[in-house]
BADODREN-854470 format. One record per residue (C-alpha): residue in three letters; x, y, z. Coordinates in steps of 0.001 Angstrom, whole numbers, plus 500000, padded with zeros to 6 digits. Last residue first. Layout:
% BADODREN-854470
alaXYZ
...
This chain:
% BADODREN-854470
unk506473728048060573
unk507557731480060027
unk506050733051062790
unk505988730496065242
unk510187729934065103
unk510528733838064957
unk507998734555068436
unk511105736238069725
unk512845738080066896
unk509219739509065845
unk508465741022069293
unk512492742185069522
unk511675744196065761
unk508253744866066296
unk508403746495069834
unk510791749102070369
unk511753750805066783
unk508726750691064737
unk506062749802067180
unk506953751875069862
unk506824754626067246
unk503837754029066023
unk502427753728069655
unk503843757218070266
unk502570758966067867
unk499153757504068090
unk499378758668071724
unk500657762045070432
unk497430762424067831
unk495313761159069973
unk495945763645072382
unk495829766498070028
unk492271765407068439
unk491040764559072089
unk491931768137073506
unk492648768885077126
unk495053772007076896
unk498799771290076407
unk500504772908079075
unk503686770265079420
unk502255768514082575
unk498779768218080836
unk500796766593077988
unk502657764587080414
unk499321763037081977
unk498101762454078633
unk501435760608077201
unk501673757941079882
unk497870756380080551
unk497074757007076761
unk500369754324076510
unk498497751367078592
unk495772750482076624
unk496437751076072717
unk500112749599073972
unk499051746682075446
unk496402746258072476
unk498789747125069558
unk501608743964070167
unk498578741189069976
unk497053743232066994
unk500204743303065253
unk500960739326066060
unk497325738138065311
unk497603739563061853
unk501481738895060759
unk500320735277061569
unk497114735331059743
unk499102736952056793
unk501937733696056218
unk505078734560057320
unk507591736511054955
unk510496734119053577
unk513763735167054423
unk516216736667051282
unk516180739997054376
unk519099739529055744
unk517866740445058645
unk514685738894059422
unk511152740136057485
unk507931740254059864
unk508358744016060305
unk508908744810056551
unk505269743162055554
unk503547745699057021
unk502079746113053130
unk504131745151050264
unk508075744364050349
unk511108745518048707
unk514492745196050095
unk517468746907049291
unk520850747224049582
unk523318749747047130
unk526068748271047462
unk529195748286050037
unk531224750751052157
unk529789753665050220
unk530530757359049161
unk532281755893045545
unk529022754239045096
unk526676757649045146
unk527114758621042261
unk526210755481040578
unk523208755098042456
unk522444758637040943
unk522555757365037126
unk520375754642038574
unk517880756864040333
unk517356758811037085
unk517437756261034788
unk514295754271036348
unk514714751195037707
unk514031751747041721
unk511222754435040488
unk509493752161038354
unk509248749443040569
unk507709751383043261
unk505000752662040750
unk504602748902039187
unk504346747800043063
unk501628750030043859
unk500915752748045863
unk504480753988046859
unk506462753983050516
unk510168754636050635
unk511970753800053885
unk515862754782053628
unk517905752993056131
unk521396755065056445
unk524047752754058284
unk527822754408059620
unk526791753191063278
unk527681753884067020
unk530057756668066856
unk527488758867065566
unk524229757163065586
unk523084756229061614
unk520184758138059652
unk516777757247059996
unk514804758560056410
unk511454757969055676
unk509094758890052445
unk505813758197052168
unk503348757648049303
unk504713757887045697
unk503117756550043138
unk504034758865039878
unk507766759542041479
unk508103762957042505
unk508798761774046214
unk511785759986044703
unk513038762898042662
unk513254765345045859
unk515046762157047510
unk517746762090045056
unk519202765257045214
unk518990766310049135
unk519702762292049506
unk523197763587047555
unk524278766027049479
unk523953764433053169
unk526095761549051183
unk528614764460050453
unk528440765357054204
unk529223761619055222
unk531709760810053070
unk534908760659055568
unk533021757656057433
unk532530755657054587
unk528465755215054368
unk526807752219054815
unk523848752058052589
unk520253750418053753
unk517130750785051508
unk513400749174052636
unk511442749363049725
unk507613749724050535
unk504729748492048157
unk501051749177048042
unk498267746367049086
unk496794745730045584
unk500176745096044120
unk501475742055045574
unk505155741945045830
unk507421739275044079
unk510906739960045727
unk513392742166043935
unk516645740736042724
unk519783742599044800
């Protein structure tokens, strides 16, 4: 899959899927304890996420690798080491090796399929921001309340660290990817 043009200044995230054979998956286990040591070696790299499929449900392993700039990220997809373990890895997969790379938030605001064009910044802008406030508001309501239920003392630091938790989280896997599927004909007209 060709790269998309990513601006540098704002860091650069690839967003890898494979689809692992179902008799492979210990051997695929295997190999991200190989290759993902020598990712978050990389000269660049950031972050480092890995949501691995529902039994039963899905056979799909999204890697999401975060790096500085896009020269760093671009190293590291064409550099001889991850290549030589791409090929490793290819008899454990359904397909190719999938990728997407994008800079910034840019991931949320990208359909499947992921050759779509991103939406203009404004856009990806007021649609964050309109997504954060309900939940900057109404999740502190939830989380303290259960973290006083749970025994955790009264402590901003701690509390703002689970209500940030949680708001990320809403964002990732709740929010941003119906939000985004909704407002679709705004957001990339």
């Amino acid at each position: 899959m060709t790269p998309s043009p990513v601006n540098n200044s704002d860091g650069a995230t690839v967003v890898i899927t494979h689809r692992v054979r179902n008799d492979k998956q210990d051997e695929y286990e295997r190999w991200l304890e190989e290759i993902a040591p020598l990712s978050r070696a990389s000269p660049g790299h950031l972050d480092w996420h890995m949501v691995r499929p529902i039994p039963g449900i899905t056979e799909t392993y999204t890697v999401i690798i975060r790096f500085d700039t896009s020269e760093h990220l671009k190293g590291w997809m064409e550099s001889g080491e991850r290549k030589r373990l791409i090929e490793k890895a290819q008899p454990l997969l359904v397909g190719a090796d999938d990728f997407y790379i994008s800079s910034g938030l840019d991931f949320w605001f990208t359909p499947a399929g992921a050759k779509a064009k991103v939406p203009v910044r404004w856009k990806q802008y007021l649609l964050t921001w309109s997504a954060i406030y309900p939940l900057a508001l109404g999740v502190p309501f939830a989380v303290s309340p259960v973290l006083q239920l749970l025994g955790f003392p009264a402590s901003r630091p701690f509390t703002t660290l689970a209500v940030t938790a949680v708001i990320v989280f809403l964002m990732v896997y709740v929010v941003m990817p119906r939000y985004t599927r909704l407002v679709q004909r705004w957001l990339f007209t």
